[in-house]
N, C-alpha and C positions, 0 to 999 in steps of 0.2 A: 809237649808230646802227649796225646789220647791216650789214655788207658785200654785196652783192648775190651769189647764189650764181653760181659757174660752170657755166656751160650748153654743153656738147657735143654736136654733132652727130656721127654715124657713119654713113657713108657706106660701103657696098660696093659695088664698081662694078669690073663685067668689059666690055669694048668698047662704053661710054656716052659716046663722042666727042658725040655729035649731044643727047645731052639734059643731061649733066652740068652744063656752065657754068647752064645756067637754074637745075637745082635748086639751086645751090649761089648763085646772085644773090637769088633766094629767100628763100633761109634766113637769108640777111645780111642782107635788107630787112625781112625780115618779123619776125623774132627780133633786137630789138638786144644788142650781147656777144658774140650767139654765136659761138664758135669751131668750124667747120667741117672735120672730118678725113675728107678721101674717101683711101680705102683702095682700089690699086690691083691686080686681082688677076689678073694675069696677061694684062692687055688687049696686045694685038696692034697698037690703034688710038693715038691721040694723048689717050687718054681724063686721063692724068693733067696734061701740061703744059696741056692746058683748061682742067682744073681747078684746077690753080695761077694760072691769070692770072686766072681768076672772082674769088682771094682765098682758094682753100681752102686748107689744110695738106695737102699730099701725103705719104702711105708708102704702104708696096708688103706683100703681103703674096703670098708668091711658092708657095706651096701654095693649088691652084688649091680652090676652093668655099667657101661665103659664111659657111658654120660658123666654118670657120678663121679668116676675117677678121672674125668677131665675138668669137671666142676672143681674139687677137691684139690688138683696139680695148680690148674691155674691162679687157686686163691691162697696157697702154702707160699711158692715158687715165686719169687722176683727175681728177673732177669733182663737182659737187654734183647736177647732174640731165643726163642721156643722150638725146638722143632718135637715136632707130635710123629711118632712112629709105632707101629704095630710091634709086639716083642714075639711074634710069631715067622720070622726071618724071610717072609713073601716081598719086603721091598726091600730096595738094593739100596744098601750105606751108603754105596760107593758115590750116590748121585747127592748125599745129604750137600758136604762142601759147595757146589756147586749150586742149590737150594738158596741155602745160606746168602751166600754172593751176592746171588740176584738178588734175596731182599735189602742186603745193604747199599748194593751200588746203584739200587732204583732212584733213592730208597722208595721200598714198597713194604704193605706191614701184612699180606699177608702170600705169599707164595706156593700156591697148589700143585702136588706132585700127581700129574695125570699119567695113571698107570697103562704102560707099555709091555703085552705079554712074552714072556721069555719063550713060552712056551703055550702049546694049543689047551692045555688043560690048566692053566693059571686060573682063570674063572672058573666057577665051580657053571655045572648047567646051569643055565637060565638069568643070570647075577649078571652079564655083560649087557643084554638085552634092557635088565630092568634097569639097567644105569643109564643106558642109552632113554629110556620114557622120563626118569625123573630128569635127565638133565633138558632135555627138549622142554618139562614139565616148568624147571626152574627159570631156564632161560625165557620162554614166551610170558612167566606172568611179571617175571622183575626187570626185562628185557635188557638182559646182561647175557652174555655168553659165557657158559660153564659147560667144559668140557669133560669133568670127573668130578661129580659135586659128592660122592661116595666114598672119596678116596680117603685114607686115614695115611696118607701123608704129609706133611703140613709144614711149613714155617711162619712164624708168624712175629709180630714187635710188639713191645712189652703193650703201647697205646692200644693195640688191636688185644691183646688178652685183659687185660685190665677193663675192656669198655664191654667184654663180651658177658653179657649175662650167666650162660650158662642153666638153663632150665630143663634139659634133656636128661634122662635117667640111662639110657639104653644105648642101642648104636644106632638111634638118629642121631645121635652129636654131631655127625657129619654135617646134615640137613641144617642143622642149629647155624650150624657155624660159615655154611656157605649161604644160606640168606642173610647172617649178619654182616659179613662182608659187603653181598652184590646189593642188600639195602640199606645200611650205614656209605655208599661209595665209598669205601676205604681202598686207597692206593693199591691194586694188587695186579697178579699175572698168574700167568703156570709154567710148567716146566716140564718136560717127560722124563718120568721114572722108572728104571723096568720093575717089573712085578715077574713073580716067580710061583710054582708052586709050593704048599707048603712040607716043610720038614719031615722026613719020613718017622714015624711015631706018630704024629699030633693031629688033630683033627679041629676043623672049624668049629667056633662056638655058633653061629651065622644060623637059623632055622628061616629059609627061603620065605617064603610066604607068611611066617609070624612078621620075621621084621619086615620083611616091604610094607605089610599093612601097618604096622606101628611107623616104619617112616612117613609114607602117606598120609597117615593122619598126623604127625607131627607140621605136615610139609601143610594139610589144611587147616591146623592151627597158625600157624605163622603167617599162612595166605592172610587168612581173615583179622588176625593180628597186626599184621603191617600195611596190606592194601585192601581193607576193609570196601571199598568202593566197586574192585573190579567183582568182590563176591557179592553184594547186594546190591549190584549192577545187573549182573547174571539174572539172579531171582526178581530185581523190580520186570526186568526186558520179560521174562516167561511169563509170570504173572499177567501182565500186560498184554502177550499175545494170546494169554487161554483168553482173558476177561473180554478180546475183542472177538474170540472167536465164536463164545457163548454171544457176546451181544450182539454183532452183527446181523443174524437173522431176525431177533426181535426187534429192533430196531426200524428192518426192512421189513416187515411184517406188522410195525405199526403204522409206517410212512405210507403202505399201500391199504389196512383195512382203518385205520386209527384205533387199532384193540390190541391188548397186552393179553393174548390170551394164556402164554408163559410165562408167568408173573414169578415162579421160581427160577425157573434160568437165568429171567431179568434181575432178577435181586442176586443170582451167584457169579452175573459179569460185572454188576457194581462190586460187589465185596470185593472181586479179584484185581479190578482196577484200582479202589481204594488201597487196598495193600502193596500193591506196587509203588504209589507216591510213597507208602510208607516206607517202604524197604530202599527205596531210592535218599528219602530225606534222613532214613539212619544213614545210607551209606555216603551222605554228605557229613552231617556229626561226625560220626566217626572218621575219616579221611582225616578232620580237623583235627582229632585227637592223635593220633598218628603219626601227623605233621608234627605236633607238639612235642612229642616221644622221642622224635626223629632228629627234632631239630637240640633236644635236651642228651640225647645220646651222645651227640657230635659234639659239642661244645665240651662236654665229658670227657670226649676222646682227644679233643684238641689242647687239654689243659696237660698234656699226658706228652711226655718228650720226644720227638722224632728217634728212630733209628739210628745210629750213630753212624759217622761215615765208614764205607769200606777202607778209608786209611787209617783207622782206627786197631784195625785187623793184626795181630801182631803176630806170626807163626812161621813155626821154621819150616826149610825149604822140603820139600817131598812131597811126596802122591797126595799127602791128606793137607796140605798148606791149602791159604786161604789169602788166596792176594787178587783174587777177581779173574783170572784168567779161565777157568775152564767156565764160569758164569757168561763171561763175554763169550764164549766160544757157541753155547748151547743156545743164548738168551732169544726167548720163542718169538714168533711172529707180533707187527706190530697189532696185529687185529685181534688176539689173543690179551693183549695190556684193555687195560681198564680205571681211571680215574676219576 
């Protein structure tokens, strides 16, 4: 008979006095087993001994942004399946179970909770729209379909946390963690979760326009990290069309008088063209190395033990039971899976 796998929760939580105890009474009701670790990061407030009298496991993770506390969770914490939760009580427990499920009865290792608004002001201004650019952003360069690549609900299998680097400081950890997915092809899908507003008292830690640009550039670090080709593809092609746009008329203005009388021009559509082979033959190097990265990730990952089966699932009968049914009931479109 299968031992029932261990199920961890990760909690990151910066001055979540006022909603933490709920999420975390939550997760223990609704998920039987689970083990709850809110990770304290720098609150000001009484957020952690709250949290300990809910029943959570409390540490601190004293380097302030949520990156770090995901770095942190993932390298402390061995488990057999993860689920990643906001401790600011915007996503609904109710749908974790069900999360769950689908990773084990895929099995898949990583399963994305694509947030469904309860309500019109769930999004703060402007946040739904910028989600809707990165995921368009995400999907056409890795050309996978992510429908909520922002979202901070998550499950995932120990294989998928153990292979995941973790290099984010902030809240691109998002960004981090759904390119390592849709670029390692690790088993995954999604799920709708509803989303809610948050708790009266507390307010977003989120600064609109710092973090998009901090994701942004994370998301252009990783571009040029992972598919180093499509970005110095981009620049050899431009380069290449300034260098023929400058040569062209020297060119035809020496075909008709045989005189370079723009011998600067001529020399700045050589440079331009010469730099493009250049920027073309990095972005073959590099590719190769990538491949290398890629192919040394996976092999990492695969050394790393599948998900256990959904019959492995041991829980008594009720709302928060875990035997695959409300999983089957939800389990999303096939064009939504991805392997």
């Amino acid at each position: 008979m299968p031992s029932a796998p261990r199920i961890v929760a990760v909690v990151p939580c910066h001055n979540e006095e006022a909603a933490i105890a709920k999420v975390v009474s939550d997760l223990r009701t609704t998920v039987p087993g689970i083990e709850v670790y809110v990770y304290d990061n720098c609150s000001t407030d009484n957020t952690a001994e709250v949290a300990r009298r809910a029943g959570a496991h409390v540490r601190f993770e004293h380097e302030k942004g949520k990156g770090n506390v995901v770095r942190r969770a993932f390298a402390d914490l061995d488990a057999d399946v993860y689920l990643l939760i906001d401790g600011d009580d915007t996503y609904d427990v109710a749908d974790a179970p069900a999360m769950i499920e689908t990773l084990l009865s895929g099995p898949y290792d990583h399963v994305l909770g694509v947030r469904r608004q309860a309500s019109a002001t769930a999004y703060r201004s402007g946040h739904e729209s910028g989600n809707r650019f990165f995921n368009s952003l995400v999907s056409f360069a890795f050309r996978r379909q992510v429908s909520d690549m922002l979202s901070g609900y998550r499950v995932f299998s120990r294989r998928f946390v153990k292979s995941f680097p973790a290099l984010s400081r902030e809240f691109e950890i998002e960004t981090e963690l759904t390119v390592h997915a849709v670029n390692a092809r690790v088993p995954q899908t999604e799920l709708e979760v509803g989303f809610r507003d948050r708790a009266e008292g507390t307010e977003s830690k989120l600064r609109t326009y710092h973090d998009g640009f901090r994701i942004l550039g994370i998301f252009a670090q990783l571009l040029f990290h992972e598919r180093p080709f499509l970005v110095t593809g981009a620049i050899s092609g431009l380069l290449f069309l300034l260098g023929l746009g400058f040569g062209i008329p020297v060119v035809v203005e020496y075909a008709t008088t045989g005189l370079v009388p723009r011998f600067p021009t001529a020399f700045l559509a050589s440079a331009l063209v010469i730099l493009s082979g250049v920027f073309l033959l990095m972005g073959v190097l590099l590719s190769g190395q990538a491949k290398i990265r890629r192919e040394a990730t996976r092999l990492f990952y695969l050394r790393l033990p599948a998900p256990p089966p959904v019959e492995a699932l041991a829980a008594p009968e009720g709302p928060g039971r875990l035997d695959g049914s409300s999983a089957a009931a939800r389990r999303p479109a096939p064009a939504e899976e991805s392997r």
